[in-house]
C-alpha positions as CSV (number, residue, x, y, z in Angstrom):
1,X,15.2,31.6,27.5
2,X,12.5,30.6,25.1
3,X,12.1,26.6,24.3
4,X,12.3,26.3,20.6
5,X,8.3,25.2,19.5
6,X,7.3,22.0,19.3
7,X,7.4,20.3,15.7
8,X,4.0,20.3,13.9
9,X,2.7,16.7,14.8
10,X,2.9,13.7,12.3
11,X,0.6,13.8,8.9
12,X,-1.5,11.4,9.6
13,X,-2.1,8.2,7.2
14,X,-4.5,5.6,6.3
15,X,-3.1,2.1,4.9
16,X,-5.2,0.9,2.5
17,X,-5.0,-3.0,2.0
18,X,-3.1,-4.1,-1.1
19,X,-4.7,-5.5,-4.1
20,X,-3.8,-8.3,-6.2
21,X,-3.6,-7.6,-10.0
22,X,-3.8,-11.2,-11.8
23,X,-2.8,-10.7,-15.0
24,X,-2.7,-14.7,-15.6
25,X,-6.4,-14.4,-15.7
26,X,-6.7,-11.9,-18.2
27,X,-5.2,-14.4,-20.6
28,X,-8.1,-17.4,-19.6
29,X,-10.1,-16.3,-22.7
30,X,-13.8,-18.6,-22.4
31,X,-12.8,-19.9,-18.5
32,X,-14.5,-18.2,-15.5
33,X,-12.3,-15.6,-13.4
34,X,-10.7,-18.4,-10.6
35,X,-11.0,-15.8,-7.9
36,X,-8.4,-14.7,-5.2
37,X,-5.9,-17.6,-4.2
38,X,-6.4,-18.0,-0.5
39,X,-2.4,-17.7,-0.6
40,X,-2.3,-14.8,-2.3
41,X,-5.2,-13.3,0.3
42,X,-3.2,-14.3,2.9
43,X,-0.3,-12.7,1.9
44,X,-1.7,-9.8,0.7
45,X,-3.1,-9.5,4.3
46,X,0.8,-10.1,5.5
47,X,2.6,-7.3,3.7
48,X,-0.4,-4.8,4.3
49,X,0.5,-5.2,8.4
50,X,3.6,-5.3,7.3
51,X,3.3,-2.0,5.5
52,X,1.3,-0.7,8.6
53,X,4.1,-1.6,10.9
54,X,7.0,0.2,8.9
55,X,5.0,3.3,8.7
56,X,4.4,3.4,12.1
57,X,7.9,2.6,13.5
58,X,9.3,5.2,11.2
59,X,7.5,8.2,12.9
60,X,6.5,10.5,10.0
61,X,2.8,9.4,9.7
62,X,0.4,9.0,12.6
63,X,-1.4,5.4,11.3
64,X,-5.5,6.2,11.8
65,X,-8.0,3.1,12.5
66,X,-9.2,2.3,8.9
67,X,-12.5,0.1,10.7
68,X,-14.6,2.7,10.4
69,X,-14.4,2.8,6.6
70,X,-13.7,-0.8,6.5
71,X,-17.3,-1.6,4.9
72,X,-16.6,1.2,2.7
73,X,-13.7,-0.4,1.6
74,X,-14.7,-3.5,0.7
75,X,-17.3,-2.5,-1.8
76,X,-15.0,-0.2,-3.5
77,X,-12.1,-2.6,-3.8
78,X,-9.9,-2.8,-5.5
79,X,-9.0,0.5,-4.8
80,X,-6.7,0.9,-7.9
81,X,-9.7,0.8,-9.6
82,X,-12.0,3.6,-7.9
83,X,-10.9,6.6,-9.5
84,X,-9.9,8.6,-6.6
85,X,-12.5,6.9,-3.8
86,X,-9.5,6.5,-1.5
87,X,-9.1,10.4,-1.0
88,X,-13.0,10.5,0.3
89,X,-12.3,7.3,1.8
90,X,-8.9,8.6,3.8
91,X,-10.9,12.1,4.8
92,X,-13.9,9.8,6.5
93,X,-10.8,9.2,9.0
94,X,-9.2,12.4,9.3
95,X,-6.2,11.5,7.3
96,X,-3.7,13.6,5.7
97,X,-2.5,10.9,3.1
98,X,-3.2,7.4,2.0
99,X,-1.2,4.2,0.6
100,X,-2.3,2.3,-1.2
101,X,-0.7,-0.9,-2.3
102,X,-0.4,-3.2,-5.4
103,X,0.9,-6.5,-6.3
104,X,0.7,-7.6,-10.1
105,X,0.9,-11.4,-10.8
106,X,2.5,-11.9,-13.7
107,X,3.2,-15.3,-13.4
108,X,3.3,-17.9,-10.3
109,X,6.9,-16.9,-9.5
110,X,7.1,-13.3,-10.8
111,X,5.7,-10.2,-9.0
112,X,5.4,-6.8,-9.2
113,X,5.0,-5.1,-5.9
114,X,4.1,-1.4,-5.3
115,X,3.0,1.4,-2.9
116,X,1.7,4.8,-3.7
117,X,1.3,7.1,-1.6
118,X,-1.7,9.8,-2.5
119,X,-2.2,13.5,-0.6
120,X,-5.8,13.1,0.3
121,X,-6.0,17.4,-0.1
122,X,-4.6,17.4,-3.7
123,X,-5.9,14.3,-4.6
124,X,-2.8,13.2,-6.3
125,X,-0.4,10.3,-6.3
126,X,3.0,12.1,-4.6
127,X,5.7,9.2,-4.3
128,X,5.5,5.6,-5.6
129,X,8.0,2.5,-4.9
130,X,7.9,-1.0,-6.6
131,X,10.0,-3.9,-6.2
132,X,10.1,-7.2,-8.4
133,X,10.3,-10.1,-7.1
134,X,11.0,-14.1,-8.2
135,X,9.3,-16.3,-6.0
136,X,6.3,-17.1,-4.3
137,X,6.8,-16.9,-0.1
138,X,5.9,-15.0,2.5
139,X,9.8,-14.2,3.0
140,X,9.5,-12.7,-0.5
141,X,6.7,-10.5,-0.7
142,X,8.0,-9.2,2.8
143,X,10.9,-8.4,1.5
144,X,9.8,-6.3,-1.4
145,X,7.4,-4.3,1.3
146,X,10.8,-3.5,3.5
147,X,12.8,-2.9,-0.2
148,X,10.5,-0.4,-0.9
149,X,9.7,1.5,2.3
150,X,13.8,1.6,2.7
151,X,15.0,2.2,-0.4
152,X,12.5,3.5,-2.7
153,X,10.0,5.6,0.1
154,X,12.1,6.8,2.4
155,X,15.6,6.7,1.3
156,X,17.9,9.1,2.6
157,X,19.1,12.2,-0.2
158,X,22.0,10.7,-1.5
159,X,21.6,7.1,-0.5
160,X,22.1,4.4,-2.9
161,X,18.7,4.0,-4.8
């Protein structure tokens, strides 16, 4: 008897780190741009492992080594804002698909987190989650990552969304 064939292995996925969009500053007409919070750095560094970590542990995306591009990276940031660079950015690596991740400041409690996730072949954004959140911790913006990957990414058909 014939073994049913193996499933086609895992797409696999680069994870871009997320951005911060301060929308604060915009509003600082005549003041120089204060630059990235060192908290909100840190955190942004936080929920992009944390990000890294759910993908991985959920099996349907093989997570690629991003070091290679990571210079790369860094002079296109913020990626929202390269018109597409993450798709030649994502093939560099071999990946099949990319997230990329937001987090718009509205205000020093309330946040906007998101995640998109782009097909690096089609060049197109096909699924998106965000999650706002009140409050300014680590706990918080940890929780929106989880919120989204479980409930907005992933969710089972006919789960509660």
């Amino acid at each position: 008897m014939l073994l049913p064939a193996v499933a086609s292995a895992a797409q696999k996925a680069v994870i871009f780190p997320f951005d911060l969009i301060d929308q604060q500053q915009q509003f600082e007409i005549g003041l120089m741009p204060k630059g990235l919070d060192p908290e909100d750095k840190r955190r942004l560094q936080i929920i992009t492992e944390e990000l890294a970590r759910l993908i991985k542990a959920g099996g349907q995306y093989e997570i690629v080594d991003s070091a290679p591009i990571a210079k790369d990276i860094e002079d296109k940031s913020p990626m929202y804002k390269c018109n597409g660079c993450e798709d030649d950015l994502a093939k560099k690596v071999g990946a099949d698909v990319a997230f990329i991740g937001t987090v718009r400041k509205a205000s020093d409690v309330l946040f906007t987190v998101s995640v998109y996730i782009r097909d690096v072949a089609s060049q197109k954004v096909v699924h998106q989650g965000s999650s706002e959140i009140y409050g300014n911790t680590d706990k918080m913006w940890l929780r929106a990552v989880n919120y989204i990957v479980d409930r907005r990414l992933f969710a089972q058909k006919g789960a509660a969304q």
